[in-house]
FIVO-514507 format. One line per 4 residues: number of its first residue (from 1); their letters; for each residue x, y, z of C-alpha. Coordinates in steps of 0.25 Angstrom, whole numbers. Example, Ala and Ser with C-alpha at 12.3 -4.5 7.8 and 13.67 -1.06 7.14 Angstrom:
2
1 = as = 49,-18,31 | 55,-4,29
***
This chain:
804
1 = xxxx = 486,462,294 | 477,459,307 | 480,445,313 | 471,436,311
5 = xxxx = 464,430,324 | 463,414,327 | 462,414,341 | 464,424,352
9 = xxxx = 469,423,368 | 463,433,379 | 471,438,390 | 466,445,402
13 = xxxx = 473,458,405 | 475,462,418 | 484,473,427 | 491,471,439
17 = xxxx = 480,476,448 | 470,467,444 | 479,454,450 | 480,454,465
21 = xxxx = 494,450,462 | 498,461,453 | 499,452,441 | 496,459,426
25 = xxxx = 492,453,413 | 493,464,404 | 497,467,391 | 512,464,394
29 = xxxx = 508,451,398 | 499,448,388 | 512,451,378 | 521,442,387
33 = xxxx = 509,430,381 | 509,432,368 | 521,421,364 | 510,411,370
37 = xxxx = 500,416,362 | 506,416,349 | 512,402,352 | 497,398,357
41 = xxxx = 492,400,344 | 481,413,347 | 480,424,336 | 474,436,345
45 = xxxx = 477,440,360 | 465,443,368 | 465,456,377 | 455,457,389
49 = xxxx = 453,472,391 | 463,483,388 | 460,494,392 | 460,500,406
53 = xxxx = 453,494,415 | 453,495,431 | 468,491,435 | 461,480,444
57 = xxxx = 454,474,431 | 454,460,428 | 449,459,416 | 448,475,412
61 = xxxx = 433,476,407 | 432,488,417 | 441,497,407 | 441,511,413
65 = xxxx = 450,517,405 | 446,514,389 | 455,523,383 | 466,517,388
69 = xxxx = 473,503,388 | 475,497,401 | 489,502,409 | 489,489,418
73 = xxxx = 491,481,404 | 502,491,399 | 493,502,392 | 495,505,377
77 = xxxx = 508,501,376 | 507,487,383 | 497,483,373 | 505,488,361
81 = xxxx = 516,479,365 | 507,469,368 | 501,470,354 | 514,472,348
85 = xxxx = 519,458,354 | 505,453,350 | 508,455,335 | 522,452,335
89 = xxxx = 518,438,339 | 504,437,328 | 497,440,339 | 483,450,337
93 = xxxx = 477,457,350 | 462,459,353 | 457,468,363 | 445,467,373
97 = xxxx = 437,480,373 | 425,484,382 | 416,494,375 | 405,494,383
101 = xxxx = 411,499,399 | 421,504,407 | 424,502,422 | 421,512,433
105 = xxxx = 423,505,445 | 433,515,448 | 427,526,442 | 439,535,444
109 = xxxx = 448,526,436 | 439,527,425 | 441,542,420 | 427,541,411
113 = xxxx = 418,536,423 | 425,548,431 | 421,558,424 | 409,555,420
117 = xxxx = 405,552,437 | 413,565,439 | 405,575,428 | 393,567,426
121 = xxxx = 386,572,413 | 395,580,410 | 406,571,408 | 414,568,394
125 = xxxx = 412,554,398 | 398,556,403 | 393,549,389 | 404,537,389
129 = xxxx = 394,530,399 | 381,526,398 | 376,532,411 | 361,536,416
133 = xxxx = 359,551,417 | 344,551,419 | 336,557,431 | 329,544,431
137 = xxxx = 343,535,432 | 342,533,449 | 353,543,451 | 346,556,449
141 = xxxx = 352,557,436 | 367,555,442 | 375,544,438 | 371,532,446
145 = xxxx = 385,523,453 | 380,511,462 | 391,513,472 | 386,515,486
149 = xxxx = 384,504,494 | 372,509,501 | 361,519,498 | 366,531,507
153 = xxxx = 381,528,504 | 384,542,497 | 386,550,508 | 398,541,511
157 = xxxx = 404,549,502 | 417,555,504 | 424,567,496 | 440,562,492
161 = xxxx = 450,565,482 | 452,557,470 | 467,560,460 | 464,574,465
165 = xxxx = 448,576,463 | 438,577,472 | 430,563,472 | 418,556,481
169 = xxxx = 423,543,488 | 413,532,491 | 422,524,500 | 430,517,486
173 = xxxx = 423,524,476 | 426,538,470 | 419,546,464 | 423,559,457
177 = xxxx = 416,573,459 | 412,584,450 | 420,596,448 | 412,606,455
181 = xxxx = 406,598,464 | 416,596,474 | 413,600,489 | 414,595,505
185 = xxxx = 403,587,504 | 403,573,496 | 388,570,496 | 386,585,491
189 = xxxx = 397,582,482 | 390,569,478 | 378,575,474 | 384,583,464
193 = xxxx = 389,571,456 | 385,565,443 | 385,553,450 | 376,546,460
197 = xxxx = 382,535,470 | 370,522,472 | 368,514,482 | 372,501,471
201 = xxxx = 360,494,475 | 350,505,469 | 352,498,454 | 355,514,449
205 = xxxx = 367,515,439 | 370,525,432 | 377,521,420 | 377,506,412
209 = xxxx = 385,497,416 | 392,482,413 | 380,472,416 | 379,476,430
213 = xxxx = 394,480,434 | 393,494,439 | 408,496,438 | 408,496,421
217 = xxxx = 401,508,415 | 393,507,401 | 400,513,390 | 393,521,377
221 = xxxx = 400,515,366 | 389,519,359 | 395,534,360 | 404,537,349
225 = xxxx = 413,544,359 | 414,534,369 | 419,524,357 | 430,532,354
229 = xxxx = 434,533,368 | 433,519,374 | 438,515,359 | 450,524,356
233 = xxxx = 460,513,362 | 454,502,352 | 456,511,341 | 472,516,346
237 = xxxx = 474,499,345 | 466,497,333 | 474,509,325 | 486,502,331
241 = xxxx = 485,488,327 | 487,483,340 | 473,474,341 | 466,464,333
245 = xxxx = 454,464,338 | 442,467,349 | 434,460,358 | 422,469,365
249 = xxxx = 417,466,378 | 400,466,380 | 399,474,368 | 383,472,372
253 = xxxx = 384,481,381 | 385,493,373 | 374,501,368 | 375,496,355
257 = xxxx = 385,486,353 | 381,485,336 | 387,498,336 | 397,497,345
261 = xxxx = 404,486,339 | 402,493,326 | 409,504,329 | 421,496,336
265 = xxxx = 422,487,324 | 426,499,315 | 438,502,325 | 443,490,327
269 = xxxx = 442,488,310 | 436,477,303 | 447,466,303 | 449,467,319
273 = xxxx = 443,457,328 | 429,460,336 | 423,452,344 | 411,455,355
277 = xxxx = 408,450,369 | 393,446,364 | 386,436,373 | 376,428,364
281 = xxxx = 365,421,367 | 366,406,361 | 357,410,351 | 361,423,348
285 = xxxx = 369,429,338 | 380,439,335 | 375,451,326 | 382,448,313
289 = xxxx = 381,463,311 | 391,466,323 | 403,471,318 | 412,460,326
293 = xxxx = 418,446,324 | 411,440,335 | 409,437,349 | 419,434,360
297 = xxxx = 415,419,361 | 405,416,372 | 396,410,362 | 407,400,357
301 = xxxx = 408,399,372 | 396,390,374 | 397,382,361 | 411,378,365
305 = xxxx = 405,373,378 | 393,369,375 | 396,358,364 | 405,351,375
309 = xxxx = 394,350,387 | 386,337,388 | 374,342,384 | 370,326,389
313 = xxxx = 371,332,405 | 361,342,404 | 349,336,411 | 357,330,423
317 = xxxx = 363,344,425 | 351,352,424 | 346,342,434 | 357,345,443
321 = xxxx = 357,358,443 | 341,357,446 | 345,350,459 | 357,360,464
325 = xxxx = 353,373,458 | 337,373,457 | 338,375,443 | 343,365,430
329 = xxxx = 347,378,422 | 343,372,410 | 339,381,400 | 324,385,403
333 = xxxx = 330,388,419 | 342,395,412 | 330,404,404 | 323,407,416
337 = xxxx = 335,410,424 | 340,420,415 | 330,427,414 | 325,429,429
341 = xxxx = 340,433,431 | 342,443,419 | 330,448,425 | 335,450,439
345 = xxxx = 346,455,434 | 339,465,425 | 331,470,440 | 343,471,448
349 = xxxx = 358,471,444 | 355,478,430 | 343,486,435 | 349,500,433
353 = xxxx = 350,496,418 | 337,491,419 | 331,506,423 | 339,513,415
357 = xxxx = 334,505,404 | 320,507,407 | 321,523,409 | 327,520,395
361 = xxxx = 315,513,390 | 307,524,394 | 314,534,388 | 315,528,375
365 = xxxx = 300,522,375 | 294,533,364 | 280,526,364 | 269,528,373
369 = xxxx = 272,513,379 | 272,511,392 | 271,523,401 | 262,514,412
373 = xxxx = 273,505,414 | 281,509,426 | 295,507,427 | 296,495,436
377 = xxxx = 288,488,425 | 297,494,413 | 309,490,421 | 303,474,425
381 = xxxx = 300,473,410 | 313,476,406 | 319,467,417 | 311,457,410
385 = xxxx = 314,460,394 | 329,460,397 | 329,447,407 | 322,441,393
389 = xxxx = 331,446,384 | 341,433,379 | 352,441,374 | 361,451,379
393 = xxxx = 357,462,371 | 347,461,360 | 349,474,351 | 357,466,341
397 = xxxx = 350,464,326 | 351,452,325 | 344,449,340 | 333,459,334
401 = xxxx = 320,452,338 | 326,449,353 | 320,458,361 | 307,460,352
405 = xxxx = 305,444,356 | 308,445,371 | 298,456,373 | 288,449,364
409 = xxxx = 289,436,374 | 290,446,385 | 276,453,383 | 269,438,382
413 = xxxx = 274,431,393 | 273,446,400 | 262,454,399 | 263,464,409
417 = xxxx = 275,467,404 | 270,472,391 | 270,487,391 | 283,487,398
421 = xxxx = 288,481,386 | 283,491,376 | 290,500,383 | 303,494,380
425 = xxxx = 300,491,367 | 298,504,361 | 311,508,369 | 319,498,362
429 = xxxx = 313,503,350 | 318,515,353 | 332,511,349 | 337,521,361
433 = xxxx = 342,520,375 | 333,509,380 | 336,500,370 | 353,501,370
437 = xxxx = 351,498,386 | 339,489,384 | 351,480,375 | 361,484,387
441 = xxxx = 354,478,397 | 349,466,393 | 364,463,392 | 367,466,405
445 = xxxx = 356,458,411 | 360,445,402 | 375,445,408 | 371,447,421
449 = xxxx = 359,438,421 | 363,427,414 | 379,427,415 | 381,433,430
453 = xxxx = 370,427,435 | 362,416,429 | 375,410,426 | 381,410,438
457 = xxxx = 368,403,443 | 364,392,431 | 373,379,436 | 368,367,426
461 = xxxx = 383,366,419 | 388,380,422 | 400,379,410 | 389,384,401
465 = xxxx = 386,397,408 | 395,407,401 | 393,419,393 | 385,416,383
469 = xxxx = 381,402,388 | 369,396,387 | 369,385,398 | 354,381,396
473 = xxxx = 359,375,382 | 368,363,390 | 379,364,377 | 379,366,364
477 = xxxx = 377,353,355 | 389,350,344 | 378,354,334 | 375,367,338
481 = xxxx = 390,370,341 | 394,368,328 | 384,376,321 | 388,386,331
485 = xxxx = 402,386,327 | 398,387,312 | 391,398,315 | 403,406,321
489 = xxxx = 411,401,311 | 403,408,300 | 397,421,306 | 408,424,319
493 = xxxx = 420,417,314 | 429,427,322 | 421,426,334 | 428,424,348
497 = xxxx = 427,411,353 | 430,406,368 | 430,398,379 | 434,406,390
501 = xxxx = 434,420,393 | 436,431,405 | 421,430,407 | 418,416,406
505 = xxxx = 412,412,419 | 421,397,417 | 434,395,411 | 433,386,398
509 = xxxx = 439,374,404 | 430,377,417 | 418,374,408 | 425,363,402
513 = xxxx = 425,356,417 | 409,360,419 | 407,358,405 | 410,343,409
517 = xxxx = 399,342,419 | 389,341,408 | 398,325,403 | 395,323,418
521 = xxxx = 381,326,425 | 378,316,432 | 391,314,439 | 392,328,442
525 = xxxx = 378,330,448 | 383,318,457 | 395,327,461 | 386,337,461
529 = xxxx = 376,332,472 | 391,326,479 | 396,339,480 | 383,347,485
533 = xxxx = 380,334,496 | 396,334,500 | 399,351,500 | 385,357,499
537 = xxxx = 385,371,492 | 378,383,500 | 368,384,487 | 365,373,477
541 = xxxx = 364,381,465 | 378,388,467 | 384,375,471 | 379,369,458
545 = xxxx = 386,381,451 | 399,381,457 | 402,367,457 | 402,367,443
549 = xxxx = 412,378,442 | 420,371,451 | 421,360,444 | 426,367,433
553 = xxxx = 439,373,439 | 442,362,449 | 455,356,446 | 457,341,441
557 = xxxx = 468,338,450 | 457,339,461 | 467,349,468 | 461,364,470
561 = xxxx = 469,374,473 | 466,386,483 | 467,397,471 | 456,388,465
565 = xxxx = 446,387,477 | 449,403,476 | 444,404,461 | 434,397,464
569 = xxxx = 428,402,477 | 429,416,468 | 420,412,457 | 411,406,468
573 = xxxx = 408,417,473 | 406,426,461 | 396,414,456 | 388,417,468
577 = xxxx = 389,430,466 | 385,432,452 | 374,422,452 | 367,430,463
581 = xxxx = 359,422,470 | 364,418,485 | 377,431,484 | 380,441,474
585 = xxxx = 389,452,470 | 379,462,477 | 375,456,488 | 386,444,493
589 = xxxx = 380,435,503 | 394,430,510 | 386,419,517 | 383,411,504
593 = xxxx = 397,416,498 | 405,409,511 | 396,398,509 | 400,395,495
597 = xxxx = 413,399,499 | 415,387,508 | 408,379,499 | 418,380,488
601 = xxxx = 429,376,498 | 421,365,504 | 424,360,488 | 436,363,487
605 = xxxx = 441,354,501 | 430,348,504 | 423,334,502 | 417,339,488
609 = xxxx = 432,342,483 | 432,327,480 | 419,327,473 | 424,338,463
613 = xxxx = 439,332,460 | 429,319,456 | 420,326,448 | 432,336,441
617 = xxxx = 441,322,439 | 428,316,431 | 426,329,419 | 440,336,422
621 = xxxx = 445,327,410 | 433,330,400 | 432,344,404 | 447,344,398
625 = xxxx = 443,338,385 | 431,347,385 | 441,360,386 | 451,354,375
629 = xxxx = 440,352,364 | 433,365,367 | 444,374,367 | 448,367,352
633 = xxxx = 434,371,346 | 436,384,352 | 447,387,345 | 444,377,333
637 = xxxx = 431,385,332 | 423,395,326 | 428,410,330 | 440,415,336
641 = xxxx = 443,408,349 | 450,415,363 | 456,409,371 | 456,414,386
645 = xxxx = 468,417,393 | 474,404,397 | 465,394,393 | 473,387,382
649 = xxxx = 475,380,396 | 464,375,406 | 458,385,415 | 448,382,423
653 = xxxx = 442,397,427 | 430,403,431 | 425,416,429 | 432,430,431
657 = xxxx = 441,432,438 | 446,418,439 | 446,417,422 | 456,429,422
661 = xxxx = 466,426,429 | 481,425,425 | 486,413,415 | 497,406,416
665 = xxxx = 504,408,403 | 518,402,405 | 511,388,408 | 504,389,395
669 = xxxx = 516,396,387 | 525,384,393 | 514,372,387 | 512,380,375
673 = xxxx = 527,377,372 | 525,362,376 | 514,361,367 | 520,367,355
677 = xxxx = 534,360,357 | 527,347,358 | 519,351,345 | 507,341,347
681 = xxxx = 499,336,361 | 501,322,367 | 493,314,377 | 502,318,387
685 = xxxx = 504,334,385 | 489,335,383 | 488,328,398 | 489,341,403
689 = xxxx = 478,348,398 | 484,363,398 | 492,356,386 | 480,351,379
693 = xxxx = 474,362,380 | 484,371,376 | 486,360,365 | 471,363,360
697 = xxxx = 473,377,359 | 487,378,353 | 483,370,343 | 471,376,340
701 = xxxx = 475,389,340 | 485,383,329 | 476,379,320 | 470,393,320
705 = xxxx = 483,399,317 | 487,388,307 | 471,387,300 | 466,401,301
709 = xxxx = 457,399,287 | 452,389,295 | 445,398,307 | 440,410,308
713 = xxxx = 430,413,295 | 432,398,292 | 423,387,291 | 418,378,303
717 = xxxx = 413,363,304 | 408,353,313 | 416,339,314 | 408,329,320
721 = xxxx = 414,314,324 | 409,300,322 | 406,291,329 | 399,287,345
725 = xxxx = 406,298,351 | 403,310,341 | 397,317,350 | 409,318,358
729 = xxxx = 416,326,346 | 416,341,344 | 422,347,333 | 425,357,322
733 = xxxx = 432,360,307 | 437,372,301 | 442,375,289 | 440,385,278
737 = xxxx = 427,377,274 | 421,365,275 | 429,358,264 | 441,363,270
741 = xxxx = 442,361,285 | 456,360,290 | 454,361,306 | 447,351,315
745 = xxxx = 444,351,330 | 437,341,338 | 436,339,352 | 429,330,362
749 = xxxx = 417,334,370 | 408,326,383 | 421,318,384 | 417,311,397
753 = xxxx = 405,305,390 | 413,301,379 | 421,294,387 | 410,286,395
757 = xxxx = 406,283,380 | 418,277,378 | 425,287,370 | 425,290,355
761 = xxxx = 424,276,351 | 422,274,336 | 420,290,334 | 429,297,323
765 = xxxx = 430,310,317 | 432,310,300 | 441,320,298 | 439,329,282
769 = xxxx = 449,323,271 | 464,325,274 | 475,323,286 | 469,331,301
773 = xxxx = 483,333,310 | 477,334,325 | 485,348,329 | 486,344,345
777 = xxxx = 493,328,343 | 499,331,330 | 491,318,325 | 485,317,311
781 = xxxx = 472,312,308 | 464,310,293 | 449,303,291 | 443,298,301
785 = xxxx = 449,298,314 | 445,290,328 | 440,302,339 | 447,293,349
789 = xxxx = 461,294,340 | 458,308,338 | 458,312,353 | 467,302,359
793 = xxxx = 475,315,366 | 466,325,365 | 451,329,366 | 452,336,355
797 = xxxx = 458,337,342 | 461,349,333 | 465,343,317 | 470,352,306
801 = xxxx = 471,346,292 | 484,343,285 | 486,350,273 | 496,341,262
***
């Protein structure tokens, strides 16, 4: 009988040669957690990426090896015992997949890749990728690499020997040679390739790629025989019995993710679970006709954190951010700005895709359309059409009229665009090439655009720029959040929820922090203008953005340590870099880098360390209650919630690779004990605020286990207080249905103005008909109960109803 899910926990996997200090979390120390994760109260263990994956991997979604499970986890047989422990203990296993590319960095650690650079066409791989053979590619018809590092670099080509074959070397990179091709002269060696070297600033690749990461190779799921092949080890588990369930990565990456997942579905069975990295736009919905059980929870991202901003400091920090940035990044800047960056992305880094979807367009344009247009204005207009595009791909049914509407607003506020876009018309109607990479690329130009750019740049309140955020909205009312939940509740019920992830750019309780700036505007634009007059920031803008990041991992006790400074000068400076204006990945500038360098010191000893410990000390409290109540209507909520390795304590990270660094799990196994010896939290125990939290969650977690009815496929309510401070209440109900709810949560949110207030007064909460026990005091409540009695320990309260 398959084990049924409540709640699951990810683990990062990782080999010793991805830790400068030698350090694995594999499967036998996954195994060696398991206890814990009984004891916590989780139903599913969460795997990262199993396969094998370059042994310096962090997070192992560069797999090179897909038949295989990774060695520097303990292969086959590790995972069995990990699996074996798993379900000795009542525990299930799902497994991260990624479908839609492999890593070929190295490329002679990839034996796919090999061959197919080694015989070209003639490959039995040839077909796995999806690589550009025409005479019109920029290559010549070769397989385009960009590795040189200028324009004439290929004849610092060198003949060497590679595990007994013949091989070019281009100082670190290899490259293997034909058979029959092999001589005394590289360059007359070279030219007999398959393959053609670039200078990597010509924009010519030959083969799709991850967004713009010239290191991950497009796959072609859509081939039946590359399915089996990249699928035959989730088959070997499935017939086995050792897994539960799936969760694909960027599945919209694929030619055709309908199909894809349709396919997947019927090996994985009908009763495992299935769940799907899709980015949705706020208004956006899943296909209902996708064979899955939902996404991976960026959508309940921003409703968890949007119903807890002040949606009251919005205008001061638009203002704000006018002043330091040039922009309020409100959500008519936010528009604009998307667009003119989708569309510089679409013209430069993703330009190859770009081309090689025009060619398409042309190939596939049947009608007499269009043959006056010249390729630069076919290529401008799709520049254009994809930087308007609001979702990451639009070929979905349900999404049917997207693109017909984009072009239909196009043509009237462009008219000179117009032929252009008959062109691409007729080839989407086509149903061929151009319309698979047309759905391909608009992806690709979203992630980069919005995610690893715009948000990277956008600095009104920075908590809301996630995955799937929509920071020009400045939160989500309690109104819209309910109807939101409902919604899951009947049409995704087994869909993923989270709060943090190993691509969130902020740690959940990091938001929480910033999250908090919105109670407080006009106190932090004075600390603001403090900071910038005391310790002025090389650039305004970038100033503005890291500050607020700061903020949100700086320690309460006003006490930085140096392994913080470290962090923290790391995310600066892949900020910068990703947000591309004064520095970038391709073209650092080390004069602004050192300058934002010595900027972050001058704030961590420096006249403006002061100013922060102030400003931290006044929302450090609230940002607490903020994490507390948040991560009880995760997991009170509609959906499966995750919970991200080690947060069932506070952990203030940023982005990769700060977010997937090792836990400590003796410190949380060892309070774990406390907490269940102890049987119910005190004032005291939950001054700690590890403990409260690890409170929330066991408790939480146990309601799950003890109330499944009450969950998954179950019905969900809104619960509203009484009183002056109503508004200061967010909570929920579950149960079977509405006459039979047996679950409460409730929680407090914009607690520093509630406190200004005066508190919750006269404000109660009327509980349904019976006796509530409060699961984290052990108290018992029934009728109509006082807010302030309710939270006198906690911010939150989680009330399970007591059946005689």
């Amino acid at each position: 009988m398959r084990r049924p899910i409540t709640a699951t926990y990810r683990f990062q996997l990782r080999g010793p040669k991805a830790d400068e200090f030698g350090r694995a979390f594999g499967f036998a120390q996954a195994a060696d957690q398991l206890e814990y994760l009984a004891e916590l109260g989780v139903s599913h263990v969460y795997l990262s990426p199993i396969l094998t994956a370059l042994p310096d991997s962090n997070h192992s979604y560069d797999v090179i090896d897909p038949t295989s499970i990774n060695p520097e986890f303990g292969g086959m047989e590790g995972f069995k015992a990990l699996a074996q422990k798993a379900h000795s203990l009542g525990l299930g296993i799902i497994i991260d997949i990624v479908p839609n590319h492999v890593g070929v960095a190295k490329p002679a650690l990839n034996p796919w890749w090999w061959d197919v650079l080694k015989n070209g066409r003639d490959s039995q791989y040839e077909h796995f990728f999806d690589i550009d053979w025409h005479e019109d590619n920029g290559a010549g018809g070769k397989l385009g690499l960009p590795v040189l590092g200028a324009p004439d670099d290929a004849a610092k080509l060198t003949l060497d020997s590679f595990e007994g074959e013949p091989v070019l070397r281009y100082f670190d990179h290899i490259f293997p040679v034909r058979p029959g091709t092999e001589g005394e002269d590289p360059l007359a060696v070279y030219d007999q390739q398959s393959y053609k070297l670039m200078y990597w600033r010509d924009g010519i690749i030959g083969y799709r790629r991850f967004f713009s990461v010239n290191e991950l190779a497009g796959l072609r799921q859509e081939d039946p025989l590359v399915f089996e092949h990249t699928h035959q080890v989730l088959r070997e588990l499935v017939a086995l019995d050792l897994i539960d369930g799936v969760r694909v990565d960027h599945p919209d990456g694929l030619a055709d993710p309908f199909g894809y997942l349709t396919r997947l579905r019927d090996v994985v069975g009908p009763d495992r679970w299935l769940i799907v990295e899709k980015i949705l736009g706020v208004s956006e919905p899943l296909d209902p006709r996708l064979t899955v059980d939902g996404t991976t929870g960026y959508d309940a991202l921003r409703e968890l954190d949007g119903v807890f901003v002040a949606r009251e400091g919005e205008d001061t920090l638009s203002m704000l951010s006018m002043q330091h940035t040039g922009s309020p990044w409100d959500e008519a800047s936010l528009v604009a700005n998307e667009h003119s960056l989708k569309r510089e992305v679409a013209a430069s880094e993703l330009a190859a895709e770009v081309r090689r979807l025009a060619r398409a367009m042309r190939r596939d344009n049947f009608s007499t359309a269009g043959p006056h247009i010249s390729d630069e204005q076919l290529i401008d207009t799709i520049v254009e059409l994809v930087a308007f595009m609001p979702v990451y791909r639009a070929d979905y049914i349900s999404l049917s009229r997207v693109t017909a509407t984009v072009i239909a607003q196009m043509v009237q506020r462009f008219p000179s665009h117009r032929d252009a876009l008959d062109i691409i018309a007729a080839a989407l109607l086509v149903d061929g090439e151009a319309a698979t990479r047309f759905a391909q690329v608009c992806g690709a130009v979203m992630a980069k655009g919005v995610e690893d750019k715009m948000f990277y740049r956008a600095s009104r309140l920075v908590a809301l720029q996630e995955v799937g955020g929509a920071p020009g909205r400045f939160g989500v009312s309690a109104s819209e959040f309910h109807l939101l939940q409902n919604e899951r509740a009947l049409l995704w019920p087994k869909s993923m929820t989270t709060l943090s992830t190993h691509d969130t750019k902020r740690g959940e309780d990091t938001r929480s922090r910033i999250i908090e700036i919105s109670e407080v505007p006009s106190e932090f634009a004075e600390f603001i203008n403090s900071i910038t007059a005391i310790t002025p920031p090389p650039d305004g803008a970038t100033g503005h953005f890291l500050l607020q990041n700061l903020i949100g991992v700086w320690p309460e006790d006003g006490q930085p340590t140096d392994d913080l400074r470290t962090r923290f000068q790391a995310y600066a400076q892949k900020a910068i870099r990703e947000a591309g204006i004064h520095t970038s990945w391709t073209e650092p500038v080390a004069t602004f880098e050192d300058s934002i360098e010595h900027w972050v010191d001058a704030l961590f000893d420096g006249p403006a360390t002061a100013h922060l410990n102030e400003f931290v000390g006044l929302i450090a409290p609230a940002a607490t209650t903020i994490s507390l109540g948040r991560k009880m209507l995760q997991l009170i909520g509609a959906g499966v919630p995750d919970i991200y390795q080690g947060c069932e304590f506070f952990t203030k990270t940023l982005v990769d690779p700060d977010n997937r660094r090792f836990i400590d799990y003796t410190a949380r196994s060892q309070k774990l004990a406390v907490l269940k010896e102890q049987g119910v939290v005190t004032a005291e125990s939950v001054s700690d605020p590890d403990m409260a939290k690890l409170a929330v969650v066991s408790a939480a977690l146990s309601a799950r286990q003890s109330h499944p009815e009450c969950f998954v496929g179950a019905d969900y309510q809104a619960v509203y207080a009484v009183g002056p401070a109503e508004a200061h209440m967010v909570g929920m109900a579950r149960g079977t249905s509405q006459r039979d709810l047996q679950v409460i949560a409730v929680c407090t949110r914009k607690p520093i103005m509630l406190e200004n207030n005066g508190g919750w007064g006269d404000t109660t909460l009327t509980l349904p008909e019976g006796e509530w026990h409060e699961s984290l005091t052990g108290r018992t409540f029934s009728g109509t109960v006082p807010l302030s009695e309710l939270f006198e320990i906690l911010p939150t309260a989680l009330l399970t109803v007591v059946r005689h």
